[in-house]
N, C-alpha and C positions, 0 to 999 in steps of 0.2 A: 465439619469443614471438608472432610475426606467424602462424604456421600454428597459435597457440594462438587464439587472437583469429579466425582464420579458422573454428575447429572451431568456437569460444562463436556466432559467427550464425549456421552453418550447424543448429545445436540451438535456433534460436529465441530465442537469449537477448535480452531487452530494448535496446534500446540505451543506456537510463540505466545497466542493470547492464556495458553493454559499454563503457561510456564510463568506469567504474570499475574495473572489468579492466585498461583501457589505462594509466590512472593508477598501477596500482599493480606493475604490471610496470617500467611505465616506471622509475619509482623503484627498483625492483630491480636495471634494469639498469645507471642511472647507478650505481648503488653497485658493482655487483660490475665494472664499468669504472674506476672511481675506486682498486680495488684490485687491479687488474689481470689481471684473472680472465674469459677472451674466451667459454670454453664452461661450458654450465650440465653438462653430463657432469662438470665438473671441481668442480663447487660441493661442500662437504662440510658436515657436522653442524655442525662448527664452524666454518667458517663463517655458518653459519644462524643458530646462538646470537650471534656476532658483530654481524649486521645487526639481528637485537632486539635488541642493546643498543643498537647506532648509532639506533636509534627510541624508544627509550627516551630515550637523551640530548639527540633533537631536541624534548625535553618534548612528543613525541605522547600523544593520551590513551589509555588504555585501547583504546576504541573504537577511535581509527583506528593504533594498532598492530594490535588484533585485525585488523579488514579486510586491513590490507596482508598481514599473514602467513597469513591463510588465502587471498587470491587467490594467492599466492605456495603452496602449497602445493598449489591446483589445479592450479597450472602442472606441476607435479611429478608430482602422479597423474595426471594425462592422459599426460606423458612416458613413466610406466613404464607404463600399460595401453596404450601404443599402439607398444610398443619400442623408444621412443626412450633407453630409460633403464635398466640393471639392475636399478638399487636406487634407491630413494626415499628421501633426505636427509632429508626431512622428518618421515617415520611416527612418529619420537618425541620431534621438537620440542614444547617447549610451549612454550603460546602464550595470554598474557597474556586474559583472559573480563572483558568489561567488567560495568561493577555498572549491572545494569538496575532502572530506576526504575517504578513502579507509574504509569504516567500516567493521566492524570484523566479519570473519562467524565461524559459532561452526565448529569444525572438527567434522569428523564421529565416532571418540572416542567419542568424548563429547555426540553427539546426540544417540549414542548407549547406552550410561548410565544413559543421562534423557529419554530414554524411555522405561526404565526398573525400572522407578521410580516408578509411582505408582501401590498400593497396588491393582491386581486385583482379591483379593478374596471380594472385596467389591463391587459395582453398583456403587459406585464413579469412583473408580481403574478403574474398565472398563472403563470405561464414558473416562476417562480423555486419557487412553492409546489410545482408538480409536480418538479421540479430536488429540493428537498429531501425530499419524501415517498418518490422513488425513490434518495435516495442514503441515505436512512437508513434503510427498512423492507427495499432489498435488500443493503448493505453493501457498496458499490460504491466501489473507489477513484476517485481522481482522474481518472487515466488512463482508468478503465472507462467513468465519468463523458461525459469528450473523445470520445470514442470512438463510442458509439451513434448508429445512424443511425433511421431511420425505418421503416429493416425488420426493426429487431430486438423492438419489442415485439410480440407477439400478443395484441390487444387479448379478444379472444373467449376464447383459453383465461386469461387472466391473467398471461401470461409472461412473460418477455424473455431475450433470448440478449446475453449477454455477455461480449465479447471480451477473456480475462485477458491476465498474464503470459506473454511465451512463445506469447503467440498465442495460448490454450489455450481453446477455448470452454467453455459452459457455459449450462445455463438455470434460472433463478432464479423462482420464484413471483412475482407482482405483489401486497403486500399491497390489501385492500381501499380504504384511502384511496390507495395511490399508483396503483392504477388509477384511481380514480373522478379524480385530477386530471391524471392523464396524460393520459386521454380528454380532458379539459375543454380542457387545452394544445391536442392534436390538433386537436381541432375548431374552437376557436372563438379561439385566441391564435397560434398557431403561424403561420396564413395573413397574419395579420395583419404578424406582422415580418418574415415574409420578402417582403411590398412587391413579389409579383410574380415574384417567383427561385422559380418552380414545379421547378425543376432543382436545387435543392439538397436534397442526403442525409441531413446531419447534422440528429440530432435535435433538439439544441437551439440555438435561432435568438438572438443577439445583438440589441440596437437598431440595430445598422451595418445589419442584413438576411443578417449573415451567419455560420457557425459560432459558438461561445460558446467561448471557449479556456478552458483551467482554470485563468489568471492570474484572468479574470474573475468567472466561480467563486467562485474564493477571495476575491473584493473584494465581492461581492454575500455572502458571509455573513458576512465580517465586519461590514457593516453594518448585516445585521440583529442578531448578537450583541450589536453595542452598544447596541440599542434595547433589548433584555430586562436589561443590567445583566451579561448572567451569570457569575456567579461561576468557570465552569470554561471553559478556554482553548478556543474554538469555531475548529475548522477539519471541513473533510472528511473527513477522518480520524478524526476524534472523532466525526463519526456514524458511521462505522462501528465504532468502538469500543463507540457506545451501543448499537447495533444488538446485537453481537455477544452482549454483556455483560448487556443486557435481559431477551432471548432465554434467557440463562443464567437467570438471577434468575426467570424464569417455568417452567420446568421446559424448556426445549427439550435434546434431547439432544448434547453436544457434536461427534460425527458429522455432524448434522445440519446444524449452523452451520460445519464443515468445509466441506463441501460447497455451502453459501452460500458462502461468502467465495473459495469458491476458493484454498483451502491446499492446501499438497500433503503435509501429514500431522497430525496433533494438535499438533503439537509447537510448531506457531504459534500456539495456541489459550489456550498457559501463563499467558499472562498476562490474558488474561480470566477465564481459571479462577482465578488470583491475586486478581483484584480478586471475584469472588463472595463466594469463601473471606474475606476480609479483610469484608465485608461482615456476612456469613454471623457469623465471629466478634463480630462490633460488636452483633449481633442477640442475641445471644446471650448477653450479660456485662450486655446491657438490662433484658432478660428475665425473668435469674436463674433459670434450669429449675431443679425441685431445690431449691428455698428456699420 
């Protein structure tokens, strides 16, 4: 398991996804130790089906049975494609598909009014209005968010490089308003908090004078959320969901928003395309085409 966990970093794997790896081996192993079972060569079908139910009985939910038994199932395919293994126990376990929920995206009212929220006669105001214009017109997670430094936008061509999952770069168009306040940040807000620290990389500057972590982040937009009322659950991620989901709803092609976001196939796209279509129906039963 440890020279599994050794291969998952050496592939760049995140450290939150490798810190979830470790979690759910670990738990494999105590279990298949509890039954007395020292090499995973010895592990069988049945007992596989055995430990889903041992997670079943621990009233796990859906979810995080799913997770466990598919990191537990990587373990396995990595085993047999690297020959540690003949046969893979696993190939026709099933394994419990949780029920995914349609999660809520702001409308374009909502996001019009939290980004009109903060105060830009101040180096914060700025800060934050450029903070949110690039984290919702380019679909940037949290992490991507942390992450940018000062050399990653290209203010001239409109761009910015940002550093995904996995390391994995990428470059992203700057819409029209999240350049025009990034510049504004740059120039005229930026100097200002960092108080002197001409030596620091990170793009965005804290009141301390120093990095903005993405605790803080996430406590500067809840604050503005509560100032709009808004009805749908405001985080970082939910601009990127509006982002994504907008984009649809305007004709962008789903390719296209692939490659925004940084997926690494359509198949993480389903539920934006879910919420269109769910839309798209509601439009439509309004309408009455046909009547």
């Amino acid at each position: 398991m440890r020279e599994y966990l050794a291969w998952a970093r050496s592939r760049q794997y995140s450290e939150s996804t490798l810190v979830h790896y470790d979690y759910a081996l670990r738990t494999f192993a105590a279990w298949l130790a509890a039954r007395g079972l020292e090499r995973l060569s010895d592990v069988t079908r049945a007992d596989l089906e055995t430990y889903r139910e041992h997670l079943q009985q621990r009233g796990l939910s859906n979810g995080s049975r799913e997770n466990l038994l598919q990191w537990t199932r990587k373990l396995f395919r990595w085993m047999e494609k690297s020959g540690r293994l003949f046969l893979d126990p696993t190939e026709d376990l099933v394994i419990p598909k949780r029920q995914r929920r349609l999660l809520p995206v702001p409308t374009e009212a909502e996001l019009a009014r939290l980004l009109a929220q903060p105060d830009i006669t101040r180096p914060v105001g700025i800060r934050d209005r450029a903070l949110l214009e690039v984290a919702y017109g380019c679909g940037l997670r949290r992490g991507e968010l942390v992450r940018l430094t000062i050399f990653d936008p290209d203010l001239q061509r409109g761009a910015l490089r940002v550093l995904g999952k996995g390391r994995k770069e990428r470059i992203v168009p700057l819409g029209r308003q999240a350049l025009r306040w990034l510049k504004r940040y740059l120039q005229h807000a930026r100097p200002k908090l960092l108080a002197g620290r001409l030596n620091e990389e990170a793009l965005w500057i804290s009141e301390k004078h120093g990095p903005l972590c993405g605790m803080g982040m996430r406590q500067r937009l809840m604050e503005y959320a509560k100032g709009i009322n808004a009805k749908t659950l405001m985080c970082l991620h939910s601009l990127r969901r509006a982002c994504a989901t907008h984009m649809l709803r305007r004709g962008a092609h789903p390719v296209q928003i692939q490659m925004l976001l940084g997926h690494a196939s359509l198949r993480h796209l389903s539920q934006y395309l879910e919420v269109t279509i769910t839309d798209l129906k509601k439009t439509h039963r309004q309408s009455k085409p046909g009547k």
